[in-house]
C-alpha positions in Angstrom: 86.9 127.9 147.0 84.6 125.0 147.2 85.1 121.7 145.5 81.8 121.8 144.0 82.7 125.3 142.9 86.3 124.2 141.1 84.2 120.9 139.2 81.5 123.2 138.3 84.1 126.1 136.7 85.7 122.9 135.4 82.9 121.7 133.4 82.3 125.4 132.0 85.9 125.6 131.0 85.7 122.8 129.3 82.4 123.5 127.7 83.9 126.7 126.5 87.2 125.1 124.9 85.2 123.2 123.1 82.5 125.6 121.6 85.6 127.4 120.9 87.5 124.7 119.0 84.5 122.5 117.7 84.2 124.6 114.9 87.9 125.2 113.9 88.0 121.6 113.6 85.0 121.0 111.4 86.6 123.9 109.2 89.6 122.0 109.0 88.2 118.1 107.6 85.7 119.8 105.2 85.8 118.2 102.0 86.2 121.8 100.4 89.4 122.4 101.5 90.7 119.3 100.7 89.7 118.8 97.3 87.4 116.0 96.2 90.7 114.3 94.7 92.3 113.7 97.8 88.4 112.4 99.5 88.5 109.6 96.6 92.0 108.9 97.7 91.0 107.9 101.0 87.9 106.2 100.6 90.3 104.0 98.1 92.8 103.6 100.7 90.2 102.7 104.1 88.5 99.4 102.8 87.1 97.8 106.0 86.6 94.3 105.4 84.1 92.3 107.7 85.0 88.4 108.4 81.9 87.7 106.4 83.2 88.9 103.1 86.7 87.6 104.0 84.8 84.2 104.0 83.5 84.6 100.8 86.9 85.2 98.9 89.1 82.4 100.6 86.8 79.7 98.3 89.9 79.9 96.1 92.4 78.8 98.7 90.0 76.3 101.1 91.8 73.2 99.0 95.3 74.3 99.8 94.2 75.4 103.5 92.7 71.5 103.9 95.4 70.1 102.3 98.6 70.9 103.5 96.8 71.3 107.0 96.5 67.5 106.2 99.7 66.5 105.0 101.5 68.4 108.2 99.1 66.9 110.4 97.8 70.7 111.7 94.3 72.0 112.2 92.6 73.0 108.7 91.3 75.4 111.1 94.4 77.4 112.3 95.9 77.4 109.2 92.9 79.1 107.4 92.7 81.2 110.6 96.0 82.7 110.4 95.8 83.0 106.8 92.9 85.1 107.3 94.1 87.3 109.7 97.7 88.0 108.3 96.3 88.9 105.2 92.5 89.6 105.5 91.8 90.3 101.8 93.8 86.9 100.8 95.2 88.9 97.9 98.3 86.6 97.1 100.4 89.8 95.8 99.8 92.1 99.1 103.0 93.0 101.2 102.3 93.9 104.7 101.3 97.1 105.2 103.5 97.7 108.3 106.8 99.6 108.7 109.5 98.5 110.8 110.4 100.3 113.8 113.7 99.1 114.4 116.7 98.6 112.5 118.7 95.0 112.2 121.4 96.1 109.2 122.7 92.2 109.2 119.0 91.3 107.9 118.6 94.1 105.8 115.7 96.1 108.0 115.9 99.6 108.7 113.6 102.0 111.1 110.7 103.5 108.9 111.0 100.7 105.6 107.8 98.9 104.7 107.5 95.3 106.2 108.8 92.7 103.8 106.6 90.0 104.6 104.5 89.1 101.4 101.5 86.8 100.2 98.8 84.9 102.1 101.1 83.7 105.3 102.6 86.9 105.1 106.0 85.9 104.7 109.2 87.7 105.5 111.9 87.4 103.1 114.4 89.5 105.5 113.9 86.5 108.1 113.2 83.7 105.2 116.1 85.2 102.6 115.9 81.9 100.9 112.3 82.6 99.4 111.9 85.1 96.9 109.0 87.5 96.8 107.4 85.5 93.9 107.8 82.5 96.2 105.9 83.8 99.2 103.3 85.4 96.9 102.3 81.8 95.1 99.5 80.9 97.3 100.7 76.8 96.9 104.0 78.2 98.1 102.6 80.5 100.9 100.3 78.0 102.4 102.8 75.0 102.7 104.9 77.0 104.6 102.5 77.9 106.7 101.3 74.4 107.8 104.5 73.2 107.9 106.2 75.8 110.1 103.2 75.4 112.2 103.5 71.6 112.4 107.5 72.3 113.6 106.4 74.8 116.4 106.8 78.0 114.6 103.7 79.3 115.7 105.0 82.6 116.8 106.8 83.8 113.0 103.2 85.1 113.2 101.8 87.8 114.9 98.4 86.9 114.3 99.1 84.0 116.7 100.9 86.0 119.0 98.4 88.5 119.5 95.3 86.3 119.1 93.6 88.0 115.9 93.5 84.9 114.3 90.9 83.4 116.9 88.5 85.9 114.9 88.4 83.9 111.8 87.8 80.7 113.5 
């Protein structure tokens, strides 16, 4: 057999699978037979937010973000910038929405428990067990630490350093 006869029968097979299973997997994400509960669920859960309207709600935090990016002597920018990123909807109460995939028993993590890294510099209490969970989640608190880990070197406690999201928000 030809090669243009094997791409050809190729493309036919393929065509076929997936008149075949197109349909099966329409059936399958109808809202019907999910219920319209569990639809509101998720469109709860998936809020996409755009940088624009993360602008808009850091007004409440710009005076912490300029000042202790002053009094550390660190970029107003990059600490705004990696607040932004680590936690997008600067709530001050929102713990990382991660889970671990490794286990370190001498810090208290374990393979498949939620990230405890918590408030606006997303900080982790397993790795910081001096600050509480009320502590990280005081904005004042949160953003301090922040500049001034950043002003010792610390830049990579955060992975939105590490992996350049932050440069998004600058």
């Amino acid at each position: 057999m030809s090669k243009k006869h094997t791409k050809t029968r190729l493309v036919w097979l393929t065509i076929a699978i997936g008149l075949v299973l197109a349909p099966l997997i329409a059936v399958a994400y109808t809202p019907d037979m999910m219920g319209e509960d569990f639809i509101a669920e998720i469109e709860e859960e998936e809020v996409v937010i755009s940088t624009e309207e993360s602008n808009k709600s850091v007004g409440n935090y710009d005076h912490l973000f300029r000042n202790y990016a002053e009094q550390y002597g660190v970029s107003y920018q990059l600490v705004r910038a990696i607040s932004m990123c680590e936690n997008t909807m600067q709530d001050k109460d929102l713990q990382a929405q991660l889970y671990y995939n490794f286990t370190r028993a001498e810090l208290g993590i374990y393979e498949g428990e939620q990230e405890a890294s918590y408030g606006l510099a997303m900080i982790n209490i397993h790795y910081n067990p001096t600050i509480s969970i009320e502590n990280a989640s005081d904005p004042d608190f949160a953003i301090e630490f922040l500049a001034k880990n950043l002003s010792n070197g610390n830049k990579s406690w955060w992975s939105c350093y590490t992996n350049g999201g932050y440069l998004k928000f600058l």
